[in-house]
N, CA and C atoms as an extended XYZ file, in Angstrom:
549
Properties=species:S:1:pos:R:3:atomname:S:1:resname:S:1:resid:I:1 pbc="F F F"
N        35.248      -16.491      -47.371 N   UNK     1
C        34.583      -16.726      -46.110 CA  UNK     1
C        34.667      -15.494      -45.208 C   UNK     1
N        35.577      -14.943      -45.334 N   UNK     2
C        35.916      -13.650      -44.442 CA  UNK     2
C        34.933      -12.609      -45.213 C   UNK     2
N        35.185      -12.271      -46.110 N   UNK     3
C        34.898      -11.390      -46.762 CA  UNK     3
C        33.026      -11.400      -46.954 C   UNK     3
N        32.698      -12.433      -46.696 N   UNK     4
C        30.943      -13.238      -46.689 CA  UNK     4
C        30.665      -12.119      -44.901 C   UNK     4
N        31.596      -12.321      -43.924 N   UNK     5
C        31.656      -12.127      -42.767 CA  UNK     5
C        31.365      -10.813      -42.580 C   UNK     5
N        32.575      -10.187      -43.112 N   UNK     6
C        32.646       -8.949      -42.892 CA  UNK     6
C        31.590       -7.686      -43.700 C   UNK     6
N        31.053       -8.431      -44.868 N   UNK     7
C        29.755       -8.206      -45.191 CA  UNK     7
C        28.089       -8.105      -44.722 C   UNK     7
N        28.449       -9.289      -44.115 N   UNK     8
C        27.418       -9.738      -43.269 CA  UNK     8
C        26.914       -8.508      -41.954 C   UNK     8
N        28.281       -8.186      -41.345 N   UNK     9
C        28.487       -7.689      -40.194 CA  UNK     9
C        28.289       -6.082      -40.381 C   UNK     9
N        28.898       -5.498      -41.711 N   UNK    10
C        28.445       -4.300      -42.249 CA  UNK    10
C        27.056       -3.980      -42.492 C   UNK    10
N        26.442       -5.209      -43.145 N   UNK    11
C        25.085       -5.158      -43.611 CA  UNK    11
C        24.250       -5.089      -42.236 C   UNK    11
N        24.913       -5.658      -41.519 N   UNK    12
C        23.763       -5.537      -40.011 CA  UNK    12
C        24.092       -4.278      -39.357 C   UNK    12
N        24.919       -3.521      -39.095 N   UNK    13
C        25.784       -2.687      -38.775 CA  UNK    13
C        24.308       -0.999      -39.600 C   UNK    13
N        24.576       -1.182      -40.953 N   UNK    14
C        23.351       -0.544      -41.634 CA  UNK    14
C        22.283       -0.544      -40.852 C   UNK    14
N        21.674       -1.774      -41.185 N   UNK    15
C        20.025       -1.912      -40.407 CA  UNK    15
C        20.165       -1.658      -39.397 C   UNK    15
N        21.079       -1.666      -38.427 N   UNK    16
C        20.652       -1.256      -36.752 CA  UNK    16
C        20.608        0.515      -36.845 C   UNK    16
N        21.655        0.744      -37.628 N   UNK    17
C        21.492        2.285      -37.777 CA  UNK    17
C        20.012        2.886      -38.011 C   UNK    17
N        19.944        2.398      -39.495 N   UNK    18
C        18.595        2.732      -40.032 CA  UNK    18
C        17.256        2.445      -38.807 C   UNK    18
N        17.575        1.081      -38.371 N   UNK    19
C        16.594        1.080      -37.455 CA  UNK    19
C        16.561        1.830      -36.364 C   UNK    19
N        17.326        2.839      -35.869 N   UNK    20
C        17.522        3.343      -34.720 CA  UNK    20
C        16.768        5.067      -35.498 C   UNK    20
N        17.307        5.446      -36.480 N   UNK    21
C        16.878        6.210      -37.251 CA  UNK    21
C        15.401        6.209      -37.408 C   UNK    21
N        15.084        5.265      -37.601 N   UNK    22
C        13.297        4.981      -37.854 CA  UNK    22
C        12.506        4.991      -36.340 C   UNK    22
N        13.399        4.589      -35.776 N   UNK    23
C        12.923        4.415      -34.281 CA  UNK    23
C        12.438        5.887      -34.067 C   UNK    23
N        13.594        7.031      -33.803 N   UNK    24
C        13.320        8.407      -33.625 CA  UNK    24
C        12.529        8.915      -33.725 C   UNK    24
N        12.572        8.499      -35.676 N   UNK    25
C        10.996        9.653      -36.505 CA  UNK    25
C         9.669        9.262      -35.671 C   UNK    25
N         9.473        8.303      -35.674 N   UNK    26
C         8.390        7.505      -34.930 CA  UNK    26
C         7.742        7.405      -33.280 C   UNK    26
N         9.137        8.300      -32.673 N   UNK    27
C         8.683        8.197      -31.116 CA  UNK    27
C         8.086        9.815      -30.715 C   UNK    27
N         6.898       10.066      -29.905 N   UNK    28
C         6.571       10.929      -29.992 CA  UNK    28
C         7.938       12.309      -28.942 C   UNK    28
N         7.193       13.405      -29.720 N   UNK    29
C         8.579       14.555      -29.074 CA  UNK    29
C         7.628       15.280      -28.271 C   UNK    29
N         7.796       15.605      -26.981 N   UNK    30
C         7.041       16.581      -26.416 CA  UNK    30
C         7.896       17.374      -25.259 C   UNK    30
N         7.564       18.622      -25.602 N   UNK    31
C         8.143       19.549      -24.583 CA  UNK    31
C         7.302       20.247      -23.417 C   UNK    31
N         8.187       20.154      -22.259 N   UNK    32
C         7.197       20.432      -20.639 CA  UNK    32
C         7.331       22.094      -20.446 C   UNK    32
N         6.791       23.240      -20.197 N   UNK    33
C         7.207       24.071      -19.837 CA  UNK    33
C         8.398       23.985      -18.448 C   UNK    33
N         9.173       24.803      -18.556 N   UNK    34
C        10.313       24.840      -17.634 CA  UNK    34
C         9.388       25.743      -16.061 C   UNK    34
N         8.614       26.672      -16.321 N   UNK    35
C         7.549       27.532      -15.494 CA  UNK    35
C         6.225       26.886      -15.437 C   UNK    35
N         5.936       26.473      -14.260 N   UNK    36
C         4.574       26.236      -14.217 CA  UNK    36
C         4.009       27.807      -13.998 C   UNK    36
N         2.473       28.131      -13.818 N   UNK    37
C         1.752       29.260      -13.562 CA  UNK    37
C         0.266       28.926      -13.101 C   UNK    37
N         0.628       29.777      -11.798 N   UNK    38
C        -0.485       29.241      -10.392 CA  UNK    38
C        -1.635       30.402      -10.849 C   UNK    38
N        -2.611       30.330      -10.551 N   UNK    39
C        -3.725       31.310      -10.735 CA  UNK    39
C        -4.455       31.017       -9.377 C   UNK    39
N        -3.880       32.303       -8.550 N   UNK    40
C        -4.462       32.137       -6.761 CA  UNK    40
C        -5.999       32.963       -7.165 C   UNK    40
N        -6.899       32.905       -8.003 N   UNK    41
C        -8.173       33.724       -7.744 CA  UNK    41
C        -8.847       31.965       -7.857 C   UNK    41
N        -8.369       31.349       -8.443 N   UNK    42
C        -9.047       29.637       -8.108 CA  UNK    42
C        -7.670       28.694       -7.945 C   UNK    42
N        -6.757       28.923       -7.048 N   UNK    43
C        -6.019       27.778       -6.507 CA  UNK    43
C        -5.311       26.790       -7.725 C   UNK    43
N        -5.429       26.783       -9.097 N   UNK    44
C        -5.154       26.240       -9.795 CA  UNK    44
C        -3.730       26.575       -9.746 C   UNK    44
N        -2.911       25.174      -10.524 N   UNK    45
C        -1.148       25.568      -11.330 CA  UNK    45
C        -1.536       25.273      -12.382 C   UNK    45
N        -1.107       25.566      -13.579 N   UNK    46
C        -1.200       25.016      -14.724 CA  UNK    46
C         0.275       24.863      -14.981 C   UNK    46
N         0.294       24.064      -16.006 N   UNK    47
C         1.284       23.096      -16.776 CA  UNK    47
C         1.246       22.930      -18.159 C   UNK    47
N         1.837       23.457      -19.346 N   UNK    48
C         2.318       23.474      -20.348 CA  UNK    48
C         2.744       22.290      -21.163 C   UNK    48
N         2.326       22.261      -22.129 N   UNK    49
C         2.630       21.016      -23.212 CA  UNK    49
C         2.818       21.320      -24.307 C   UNK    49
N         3.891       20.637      -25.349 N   UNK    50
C         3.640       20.814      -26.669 CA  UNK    50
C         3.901       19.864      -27.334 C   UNK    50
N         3.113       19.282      -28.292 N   UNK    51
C         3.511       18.207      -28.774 CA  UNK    51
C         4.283       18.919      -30.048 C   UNK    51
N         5.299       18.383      -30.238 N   UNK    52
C         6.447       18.922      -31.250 CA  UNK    52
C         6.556       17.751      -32.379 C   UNK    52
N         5.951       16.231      -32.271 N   UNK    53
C         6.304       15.524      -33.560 CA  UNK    53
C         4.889       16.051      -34.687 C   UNK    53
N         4.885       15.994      -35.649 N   UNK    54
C         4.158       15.922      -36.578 CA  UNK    54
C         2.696       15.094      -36.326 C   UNK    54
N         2.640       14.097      -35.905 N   UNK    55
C         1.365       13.400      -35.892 CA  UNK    55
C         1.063       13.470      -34.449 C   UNK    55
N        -0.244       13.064      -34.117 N   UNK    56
C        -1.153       13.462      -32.718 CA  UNK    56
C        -0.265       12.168      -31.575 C   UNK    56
N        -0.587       12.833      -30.495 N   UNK    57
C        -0.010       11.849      -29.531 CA  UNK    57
C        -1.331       11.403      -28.605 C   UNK    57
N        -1.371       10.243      -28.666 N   UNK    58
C        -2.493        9.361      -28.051 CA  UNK    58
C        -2.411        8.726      -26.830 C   UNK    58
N        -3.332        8.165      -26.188 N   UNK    59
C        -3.269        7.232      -24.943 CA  UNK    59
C        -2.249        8.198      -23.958 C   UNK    59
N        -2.348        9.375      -23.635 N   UNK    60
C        -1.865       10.400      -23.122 CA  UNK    60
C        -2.286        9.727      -21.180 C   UNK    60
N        -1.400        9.442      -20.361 N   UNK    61
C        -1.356        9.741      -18.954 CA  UNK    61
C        -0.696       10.602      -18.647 C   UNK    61
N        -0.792       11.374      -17.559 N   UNK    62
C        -0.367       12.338      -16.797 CA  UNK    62
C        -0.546       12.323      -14.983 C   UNK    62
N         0.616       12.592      -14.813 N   UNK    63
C         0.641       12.454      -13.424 CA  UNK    63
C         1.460       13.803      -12.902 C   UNK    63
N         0.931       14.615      -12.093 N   UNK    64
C         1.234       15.515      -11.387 CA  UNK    64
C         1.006       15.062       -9.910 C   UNK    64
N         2.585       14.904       -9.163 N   UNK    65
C         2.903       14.548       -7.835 CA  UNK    65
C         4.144       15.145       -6.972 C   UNK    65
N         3.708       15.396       -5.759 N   UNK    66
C         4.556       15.598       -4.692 CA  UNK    66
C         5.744       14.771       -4.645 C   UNK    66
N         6.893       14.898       -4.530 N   UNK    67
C         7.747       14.108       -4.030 CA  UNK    67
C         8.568       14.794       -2.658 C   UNK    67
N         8.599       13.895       -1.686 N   UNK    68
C         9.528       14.177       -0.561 CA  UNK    68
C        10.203       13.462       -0.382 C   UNK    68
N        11.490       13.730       -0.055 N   UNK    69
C        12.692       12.846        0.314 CA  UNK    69
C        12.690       13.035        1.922 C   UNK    69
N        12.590       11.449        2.410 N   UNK    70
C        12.733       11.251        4.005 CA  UNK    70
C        13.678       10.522        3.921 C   UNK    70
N        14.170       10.233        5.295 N   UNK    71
C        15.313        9.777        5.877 CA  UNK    71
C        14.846        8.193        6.153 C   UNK    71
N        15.127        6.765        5.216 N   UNK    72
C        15.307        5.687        6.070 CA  UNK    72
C        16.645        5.098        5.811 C   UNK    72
N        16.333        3.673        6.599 N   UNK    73
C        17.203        3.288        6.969 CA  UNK    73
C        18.446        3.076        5.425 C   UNK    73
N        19.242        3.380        5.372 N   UNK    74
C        20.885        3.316        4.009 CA  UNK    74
C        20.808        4.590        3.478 C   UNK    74
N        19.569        5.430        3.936 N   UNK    75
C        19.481        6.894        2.677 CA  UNK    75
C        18.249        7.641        2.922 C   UNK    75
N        17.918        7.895        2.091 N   UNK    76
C        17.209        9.018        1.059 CA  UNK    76
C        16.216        8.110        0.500 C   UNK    76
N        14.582        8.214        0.904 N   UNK    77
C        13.680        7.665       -0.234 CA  UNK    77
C        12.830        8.830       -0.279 C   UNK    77
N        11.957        8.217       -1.665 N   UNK    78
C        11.477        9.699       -2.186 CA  UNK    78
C        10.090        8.560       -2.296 C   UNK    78
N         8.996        9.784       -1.516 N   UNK    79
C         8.044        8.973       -1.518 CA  UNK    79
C         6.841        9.873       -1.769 C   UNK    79
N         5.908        9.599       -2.830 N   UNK    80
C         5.126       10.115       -3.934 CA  UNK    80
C         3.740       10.025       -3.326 C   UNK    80
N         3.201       11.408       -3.624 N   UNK    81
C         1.822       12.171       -3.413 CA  UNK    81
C         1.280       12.497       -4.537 C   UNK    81
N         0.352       12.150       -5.457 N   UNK    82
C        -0.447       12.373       -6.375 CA  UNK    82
C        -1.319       13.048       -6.131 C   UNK    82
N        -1.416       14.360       -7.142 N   UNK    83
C        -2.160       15.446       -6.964 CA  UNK    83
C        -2.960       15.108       -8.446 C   UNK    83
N        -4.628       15.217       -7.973 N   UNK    84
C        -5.639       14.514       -9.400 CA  UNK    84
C        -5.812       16.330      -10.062 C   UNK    84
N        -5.572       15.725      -11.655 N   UNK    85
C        -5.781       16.771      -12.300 CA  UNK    85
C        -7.357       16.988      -12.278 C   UNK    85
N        -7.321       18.259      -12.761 N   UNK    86
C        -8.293       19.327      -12.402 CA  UNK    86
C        -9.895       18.697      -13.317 C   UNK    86
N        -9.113       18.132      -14.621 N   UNK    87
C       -10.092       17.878      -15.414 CA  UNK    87
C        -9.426       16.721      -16.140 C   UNK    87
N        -9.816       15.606      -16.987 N   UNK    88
C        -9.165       14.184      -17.383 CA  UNK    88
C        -7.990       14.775      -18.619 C   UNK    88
N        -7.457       13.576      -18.850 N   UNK    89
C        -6.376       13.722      -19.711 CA  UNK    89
C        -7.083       13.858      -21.113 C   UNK    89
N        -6.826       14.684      -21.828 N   UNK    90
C        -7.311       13.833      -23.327 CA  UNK    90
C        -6.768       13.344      -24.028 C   UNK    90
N        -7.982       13.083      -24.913 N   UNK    91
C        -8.174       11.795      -25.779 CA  UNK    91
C        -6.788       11.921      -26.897 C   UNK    91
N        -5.942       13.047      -27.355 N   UNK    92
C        -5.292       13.043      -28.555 CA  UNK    92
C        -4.724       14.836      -27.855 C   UNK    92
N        -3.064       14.849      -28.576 N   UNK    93
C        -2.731       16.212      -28.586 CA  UNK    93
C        -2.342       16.269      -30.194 C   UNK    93
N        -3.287       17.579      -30.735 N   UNK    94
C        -2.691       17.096      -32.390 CA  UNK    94
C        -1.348       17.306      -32.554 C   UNK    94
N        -0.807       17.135      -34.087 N   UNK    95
C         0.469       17.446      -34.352 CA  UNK    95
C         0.847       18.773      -34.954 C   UNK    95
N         1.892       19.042      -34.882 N   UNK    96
C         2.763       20.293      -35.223 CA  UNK    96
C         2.197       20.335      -36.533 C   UNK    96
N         1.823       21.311      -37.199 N   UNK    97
C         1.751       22.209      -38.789 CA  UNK    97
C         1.574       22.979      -38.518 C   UNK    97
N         2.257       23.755      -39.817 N   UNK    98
C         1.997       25.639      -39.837 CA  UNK    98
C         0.598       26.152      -40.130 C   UNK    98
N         0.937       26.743      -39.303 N   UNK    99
C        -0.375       27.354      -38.776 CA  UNK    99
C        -1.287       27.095      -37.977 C   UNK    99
N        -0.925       25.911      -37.773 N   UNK   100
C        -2.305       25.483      -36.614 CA  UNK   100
C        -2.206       26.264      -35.172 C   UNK   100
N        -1.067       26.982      -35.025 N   UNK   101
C        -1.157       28.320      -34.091 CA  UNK   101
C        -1.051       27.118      -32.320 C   UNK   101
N        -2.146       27.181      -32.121 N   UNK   102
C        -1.707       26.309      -30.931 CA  UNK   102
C        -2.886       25.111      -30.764 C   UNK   102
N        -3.049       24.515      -31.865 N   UNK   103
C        -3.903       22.744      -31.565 CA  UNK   103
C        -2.859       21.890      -31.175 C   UNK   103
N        -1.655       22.240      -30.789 N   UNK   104
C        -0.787       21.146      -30.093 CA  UNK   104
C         0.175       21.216      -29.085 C   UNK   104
N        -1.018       22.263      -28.442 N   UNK   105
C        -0.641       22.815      -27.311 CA  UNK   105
C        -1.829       22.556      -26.129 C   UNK   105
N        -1.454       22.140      -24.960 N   UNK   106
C        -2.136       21.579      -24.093 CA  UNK   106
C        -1.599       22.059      -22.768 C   UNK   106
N        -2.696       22.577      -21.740 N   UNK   107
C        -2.413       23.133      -20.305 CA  UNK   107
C        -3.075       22.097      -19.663 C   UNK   107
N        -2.395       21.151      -18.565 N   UNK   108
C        -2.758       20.389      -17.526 CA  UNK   108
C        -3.162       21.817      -16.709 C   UNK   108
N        -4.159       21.298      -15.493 N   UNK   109
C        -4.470       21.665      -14.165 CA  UNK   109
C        -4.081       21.107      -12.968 C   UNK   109
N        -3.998       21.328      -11.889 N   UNK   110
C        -4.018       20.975      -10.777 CA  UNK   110
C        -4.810       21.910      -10.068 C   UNK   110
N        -5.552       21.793       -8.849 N   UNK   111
C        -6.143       22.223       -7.776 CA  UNK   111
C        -5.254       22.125       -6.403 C   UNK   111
N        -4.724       23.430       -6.493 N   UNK   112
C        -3.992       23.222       -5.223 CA  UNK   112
C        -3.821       24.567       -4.417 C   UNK   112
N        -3.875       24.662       -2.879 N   UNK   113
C        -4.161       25.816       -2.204 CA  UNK   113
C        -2.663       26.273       -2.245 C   UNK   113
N        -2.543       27.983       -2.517 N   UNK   114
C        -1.559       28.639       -2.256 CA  UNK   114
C        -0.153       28.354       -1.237 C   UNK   114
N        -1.199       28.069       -0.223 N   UNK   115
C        -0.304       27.629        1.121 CA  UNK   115
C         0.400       26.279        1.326 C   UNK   115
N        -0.250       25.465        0.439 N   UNK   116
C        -0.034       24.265        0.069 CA  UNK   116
C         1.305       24.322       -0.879 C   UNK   116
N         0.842       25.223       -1.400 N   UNK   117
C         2.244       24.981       -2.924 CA  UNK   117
C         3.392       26.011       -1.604 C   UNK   117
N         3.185       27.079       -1.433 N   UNK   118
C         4.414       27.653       -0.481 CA  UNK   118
C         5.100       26.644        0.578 C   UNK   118
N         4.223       25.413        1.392 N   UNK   119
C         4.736       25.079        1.846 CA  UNK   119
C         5.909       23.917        1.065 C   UNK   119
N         5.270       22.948       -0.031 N   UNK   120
C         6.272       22.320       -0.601 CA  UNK   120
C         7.066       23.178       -1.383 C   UNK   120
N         7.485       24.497       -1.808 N   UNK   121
C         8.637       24.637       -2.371 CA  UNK   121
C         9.698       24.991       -1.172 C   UNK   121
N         9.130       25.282       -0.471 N   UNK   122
C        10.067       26.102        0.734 CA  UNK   122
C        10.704       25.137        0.912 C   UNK   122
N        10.327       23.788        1.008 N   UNK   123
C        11.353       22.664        1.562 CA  UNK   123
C        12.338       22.268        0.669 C   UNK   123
N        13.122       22.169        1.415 N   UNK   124
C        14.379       21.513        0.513 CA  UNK   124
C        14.294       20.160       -0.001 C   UNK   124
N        13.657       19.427        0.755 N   UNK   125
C        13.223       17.771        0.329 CA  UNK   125
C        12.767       17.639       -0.680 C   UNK   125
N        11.774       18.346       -1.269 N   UNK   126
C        10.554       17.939       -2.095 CA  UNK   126
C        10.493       18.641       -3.185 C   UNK   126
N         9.582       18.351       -3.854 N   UNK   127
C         9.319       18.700       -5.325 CA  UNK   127
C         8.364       18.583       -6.370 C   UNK   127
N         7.793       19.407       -7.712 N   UNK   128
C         6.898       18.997       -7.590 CA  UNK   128
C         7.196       18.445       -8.728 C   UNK   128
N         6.919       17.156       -9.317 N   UNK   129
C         7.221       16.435      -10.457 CA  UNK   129
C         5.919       16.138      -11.683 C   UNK   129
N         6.032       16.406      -12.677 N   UNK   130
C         5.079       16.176      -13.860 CA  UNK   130
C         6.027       15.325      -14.607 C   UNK   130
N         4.901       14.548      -15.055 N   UNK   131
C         5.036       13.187      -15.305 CA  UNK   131
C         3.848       13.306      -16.952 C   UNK   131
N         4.161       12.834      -18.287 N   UNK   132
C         2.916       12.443      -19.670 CA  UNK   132
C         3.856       11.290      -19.791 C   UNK   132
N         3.339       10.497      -19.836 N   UNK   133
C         3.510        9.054      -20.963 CA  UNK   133
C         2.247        9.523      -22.502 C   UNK   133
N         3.197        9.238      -23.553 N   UNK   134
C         2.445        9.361      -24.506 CA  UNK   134
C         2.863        8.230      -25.508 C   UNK   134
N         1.998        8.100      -26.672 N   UNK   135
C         2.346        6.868      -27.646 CA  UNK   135
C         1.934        8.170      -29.293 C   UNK   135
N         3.254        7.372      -29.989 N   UNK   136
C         2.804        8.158      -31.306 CA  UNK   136
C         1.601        6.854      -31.646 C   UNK   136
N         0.572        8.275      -32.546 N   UNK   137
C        -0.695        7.396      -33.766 CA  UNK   137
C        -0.553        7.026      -34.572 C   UNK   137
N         0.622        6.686      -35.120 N   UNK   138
C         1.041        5.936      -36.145 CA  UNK   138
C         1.470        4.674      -35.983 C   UNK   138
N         2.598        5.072      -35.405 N   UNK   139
C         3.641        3.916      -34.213 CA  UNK   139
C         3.156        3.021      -33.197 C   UNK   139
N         2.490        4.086      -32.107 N   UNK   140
C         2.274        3.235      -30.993 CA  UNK   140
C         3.584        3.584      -30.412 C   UNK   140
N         4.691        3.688      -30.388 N   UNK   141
C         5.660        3.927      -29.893 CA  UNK   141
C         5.667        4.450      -28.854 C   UNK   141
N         6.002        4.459      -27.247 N   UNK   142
C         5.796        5.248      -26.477 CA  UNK   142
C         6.938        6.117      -26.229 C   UNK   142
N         6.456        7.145      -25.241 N   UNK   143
C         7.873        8.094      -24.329 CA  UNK   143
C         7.180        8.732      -23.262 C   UNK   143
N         7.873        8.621      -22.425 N   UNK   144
C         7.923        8.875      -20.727 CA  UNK   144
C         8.543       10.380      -20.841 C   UNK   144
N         7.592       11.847      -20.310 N   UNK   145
C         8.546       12.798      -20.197 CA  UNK   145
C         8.113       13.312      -18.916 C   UNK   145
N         9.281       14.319      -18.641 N   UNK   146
C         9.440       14.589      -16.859 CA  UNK   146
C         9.896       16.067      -16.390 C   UNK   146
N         9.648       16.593      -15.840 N   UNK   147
C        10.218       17.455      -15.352 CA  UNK   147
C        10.016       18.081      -14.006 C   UNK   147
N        11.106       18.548      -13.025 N   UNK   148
C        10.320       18.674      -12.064 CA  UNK   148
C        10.582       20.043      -11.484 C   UNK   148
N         9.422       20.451      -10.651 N   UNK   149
C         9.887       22.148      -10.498 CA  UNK   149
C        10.572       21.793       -8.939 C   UNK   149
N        11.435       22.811       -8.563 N   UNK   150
C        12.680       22.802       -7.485 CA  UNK   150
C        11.906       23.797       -6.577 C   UNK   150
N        12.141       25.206       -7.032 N   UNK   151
C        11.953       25.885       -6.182 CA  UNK   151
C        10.760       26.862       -6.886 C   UNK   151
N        11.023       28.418       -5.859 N   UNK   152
C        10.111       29.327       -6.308 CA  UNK   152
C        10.289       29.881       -7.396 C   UNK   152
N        11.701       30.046       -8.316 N   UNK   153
C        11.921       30.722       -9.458 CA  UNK   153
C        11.092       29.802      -10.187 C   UNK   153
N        10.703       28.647      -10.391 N   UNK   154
C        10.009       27.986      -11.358 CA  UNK   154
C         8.249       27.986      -11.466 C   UNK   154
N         8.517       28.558      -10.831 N   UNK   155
C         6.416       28.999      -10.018 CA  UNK   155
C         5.989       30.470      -10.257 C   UNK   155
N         5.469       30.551      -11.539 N   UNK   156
C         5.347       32.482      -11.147 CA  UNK   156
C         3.345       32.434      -11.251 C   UNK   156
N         2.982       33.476      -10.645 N   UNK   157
C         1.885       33.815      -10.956 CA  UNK   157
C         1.090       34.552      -12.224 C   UNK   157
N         0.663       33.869      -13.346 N   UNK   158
C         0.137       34.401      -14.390 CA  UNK   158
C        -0.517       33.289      -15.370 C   UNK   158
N        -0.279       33.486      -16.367 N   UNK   159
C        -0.857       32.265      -17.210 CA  UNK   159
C         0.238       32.097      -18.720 C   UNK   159
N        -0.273       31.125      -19.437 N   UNK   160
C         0.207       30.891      -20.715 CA  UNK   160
C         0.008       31.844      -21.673 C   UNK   160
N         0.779       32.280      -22.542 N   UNK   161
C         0.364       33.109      -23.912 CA  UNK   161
C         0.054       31.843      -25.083 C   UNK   161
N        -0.739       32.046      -25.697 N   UNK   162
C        -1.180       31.203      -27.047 CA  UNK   162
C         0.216       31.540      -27.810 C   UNK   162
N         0.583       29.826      -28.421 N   UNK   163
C         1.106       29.811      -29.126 CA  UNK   163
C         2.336       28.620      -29.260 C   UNK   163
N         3.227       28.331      -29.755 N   UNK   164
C         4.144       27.433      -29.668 CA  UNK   164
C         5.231       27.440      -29.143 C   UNK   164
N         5.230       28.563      -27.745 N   UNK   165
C         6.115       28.586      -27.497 CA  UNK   165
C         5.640       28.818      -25.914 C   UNK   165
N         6.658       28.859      -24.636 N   UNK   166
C         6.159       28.822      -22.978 CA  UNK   166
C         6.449       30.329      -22.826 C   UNK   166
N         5.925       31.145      -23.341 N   UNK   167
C         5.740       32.605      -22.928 CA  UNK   167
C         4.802       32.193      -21.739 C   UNK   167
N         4.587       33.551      -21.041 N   UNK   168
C         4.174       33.419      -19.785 CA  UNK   168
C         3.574       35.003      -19.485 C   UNK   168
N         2.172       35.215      -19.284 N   UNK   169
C         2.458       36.358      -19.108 CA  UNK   169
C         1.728       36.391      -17.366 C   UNK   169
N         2.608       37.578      -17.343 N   UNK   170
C         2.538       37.618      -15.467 CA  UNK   170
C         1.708       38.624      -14.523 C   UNK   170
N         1.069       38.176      -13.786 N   UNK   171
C        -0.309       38.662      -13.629 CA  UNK   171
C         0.825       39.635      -12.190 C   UNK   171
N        -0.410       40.826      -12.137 N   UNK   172
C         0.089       41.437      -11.084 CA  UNK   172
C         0.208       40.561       -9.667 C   UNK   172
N         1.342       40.603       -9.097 N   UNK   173
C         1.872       40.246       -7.591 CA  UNK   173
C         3.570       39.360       -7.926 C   UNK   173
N         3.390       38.653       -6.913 N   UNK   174
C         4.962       38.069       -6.778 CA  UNK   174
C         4.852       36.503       -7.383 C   UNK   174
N         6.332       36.345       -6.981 N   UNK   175
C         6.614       34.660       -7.318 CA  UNK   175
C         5.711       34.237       -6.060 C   UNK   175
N         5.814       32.825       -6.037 N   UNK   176
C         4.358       32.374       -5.306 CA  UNK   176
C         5.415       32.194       -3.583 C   UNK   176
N         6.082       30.819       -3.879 N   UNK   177
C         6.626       30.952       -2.063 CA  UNK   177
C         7.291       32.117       -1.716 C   UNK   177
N         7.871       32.336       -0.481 N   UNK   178
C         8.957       32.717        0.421 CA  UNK   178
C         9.206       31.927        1.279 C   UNK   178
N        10.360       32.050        1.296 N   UNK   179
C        10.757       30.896        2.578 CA  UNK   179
C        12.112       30.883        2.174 C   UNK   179
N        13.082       29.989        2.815 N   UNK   180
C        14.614       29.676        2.500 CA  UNK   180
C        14.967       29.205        0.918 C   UNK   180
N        13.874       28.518        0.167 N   UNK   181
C        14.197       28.303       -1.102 CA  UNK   181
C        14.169       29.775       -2.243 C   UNK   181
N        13.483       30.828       -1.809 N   UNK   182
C        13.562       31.988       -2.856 CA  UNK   182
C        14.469       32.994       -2.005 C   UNK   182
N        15.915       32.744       -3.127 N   UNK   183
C        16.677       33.587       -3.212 CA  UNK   183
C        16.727       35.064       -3.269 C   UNK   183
């Protein structure tokens, strides 16, 4: 009877593993650039993507938003400004294989004035947060990824280099704010 038990309990012990294992392969992987890159000759930021699992990632949302932290009543709330991308989300980001060089690589837009972006990094409150929900095409499986830029070191002026990786190349002038946040 014990021994029925302690079998039992091993054998489930397996499958949760395995299932947690299967879970992984199956949930999509995507990486945010750590640098966004503003292009002041049209007001744009762009934003960096890579889809890193093997198969395409689908039903793709994206949200690029302001966050400011105000003062109410017990604290600190952080209360959200949605900035509409430049052009819609698409339909599929393919998957990682050699060679495909960069089909699984994807630049969001935003439309946003210079003075606009200097004024939210300068503040200490706020931030600018990117937001993909994606689902693997196999799975369906979803994942929520995030990252948010702080200050001016994370803002440079230039664009993306092709390829699988967040090279950056940097157009003549400076980091974008000044103010108390650039060191």
């Amino acid at each position: 009877m014990v021994e029925s038990l302690v079998v039992g309990v091993a054998a489930s012990l397996v499958a949760s593993f395995v299932w947690v294992v299967l879970l992984r392969l199956l949930r999509p992987k995507v990486d945010i650039a750590t640098l966004a890159c503003f292009d002041p000759s049209d007001d744009k930021l762009k934003i960096k993507v890579i889809n890193r699992s093997r198969r395409a990632i689908v039903h793709i949302h994206v949200e690029v938003a302001t966050v400011m932290h105000v003062s109410a009543a017990g604290g600190l709330v952080g209360m959200r400004h949605v900035i509409p991308l430049f052009s819609p989300e698409p339909l599929a980001i393919e998957g990682y294989r050699k060679g495909n060089d960069d089909q699984n690589a994807y630049r969001f837009a935003v439309k946003i004035e210079r003075k606009d972006l200097q004024d939210l990094i300068a503040s200490n409150s706020s931030n600018l947060r990117f937001s993909v929900y994606c689902e693997d095409e196999l799975s369906g499986l979803g994942r929520l990824f995030q990252h948010a830029f702080h200050d001016a070191s994370e803002i440079v002026c230039g664009s993306y280099a092709k390829g699988q990786d967040f090279n950056v190349v940097l157009a003549t002038g400076d980091l974008i704010p000044t103010g108390p946040a650039n060191h």
